[in-house]
Residue, then its C-alpha position, 0 to 999 in steps of 0.5 A: x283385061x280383068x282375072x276371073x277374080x277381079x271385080x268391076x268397080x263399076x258393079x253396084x255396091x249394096x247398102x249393109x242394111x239391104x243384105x241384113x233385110x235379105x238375111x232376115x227375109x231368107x230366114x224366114x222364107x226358109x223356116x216358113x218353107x220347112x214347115x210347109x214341107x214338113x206339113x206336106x210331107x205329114x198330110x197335116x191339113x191344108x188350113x193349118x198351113x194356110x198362114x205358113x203359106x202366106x210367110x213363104x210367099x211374102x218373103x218370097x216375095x221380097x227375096x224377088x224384089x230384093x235381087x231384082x233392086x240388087x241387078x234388072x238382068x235377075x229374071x234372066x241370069x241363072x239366078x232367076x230361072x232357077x227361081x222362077x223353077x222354083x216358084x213353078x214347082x210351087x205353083x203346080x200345087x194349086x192345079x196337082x195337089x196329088x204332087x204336092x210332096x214331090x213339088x215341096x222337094x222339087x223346090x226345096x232343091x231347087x232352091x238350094x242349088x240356085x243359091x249355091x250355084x257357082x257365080x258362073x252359073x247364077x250370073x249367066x245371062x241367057x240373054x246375053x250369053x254370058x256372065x253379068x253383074 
């Protein structure tokens, strides 16, 4: 029987240049996302963030891809809900737009806690009931 602390040696090792490819892609989905924010917040118009836009969402985009290559339980580990909550926040501006500073916050704090959850939380699978990965 393993410690909490020990690790399987059966978990998939990731390849150094797959968290380089995700420190670059988080970087700037962060500084994208600031900028968004801080449009958002600053009522500035919506086709001066219209390309800051399109850099949150494809490295959002590639963050997804890059955790689901990383482990298939992503979408249902606590991990993944609180990224899909995320992207849901971001998705209501399309049909609320008068929430759009409330949303912009919801998500910039939901993706904070999702990333620095506890790996008890963030590997939770709700379909299995317990930690995977």
């Amino acid at each position: 029987m393993k410690n909490a602390g020990q690790q399987e040696t059966s978990k998939k090792k990731r390849a150094g240049w797959a968290r380089g490819v995700d420190i670059a892609l988080r970087s700037v989905h962060i500084g994208a996302a600031g900028i968004l924010l801080g449009g958002v917040v600053f009522n500035q118009p919506l086709d001066t963030l219209h390309s800051w836009a399109w850099w949150a969402v494809l490295t959002g985009l590639g963050l997804v891809a890059t955790e689901v290559h990383h482990s298939w339980r992503w979408p249902y580990q606590g991990r993944g809900v609180m990224a899909l909550l995320h992207i849901g926040c971001v998705a209501v501006l399309h049909v609320g737009p008068q929430y759009g500073v409330q949303m912009m916050w919801a998500a910039l704090l939901i993706g904070a806690v999702g990333s620095h959850m506890p790996r008890k939380f963030r590997h939770w699978s709700f379909r299995d009931g317990k930690v995977m990965d």
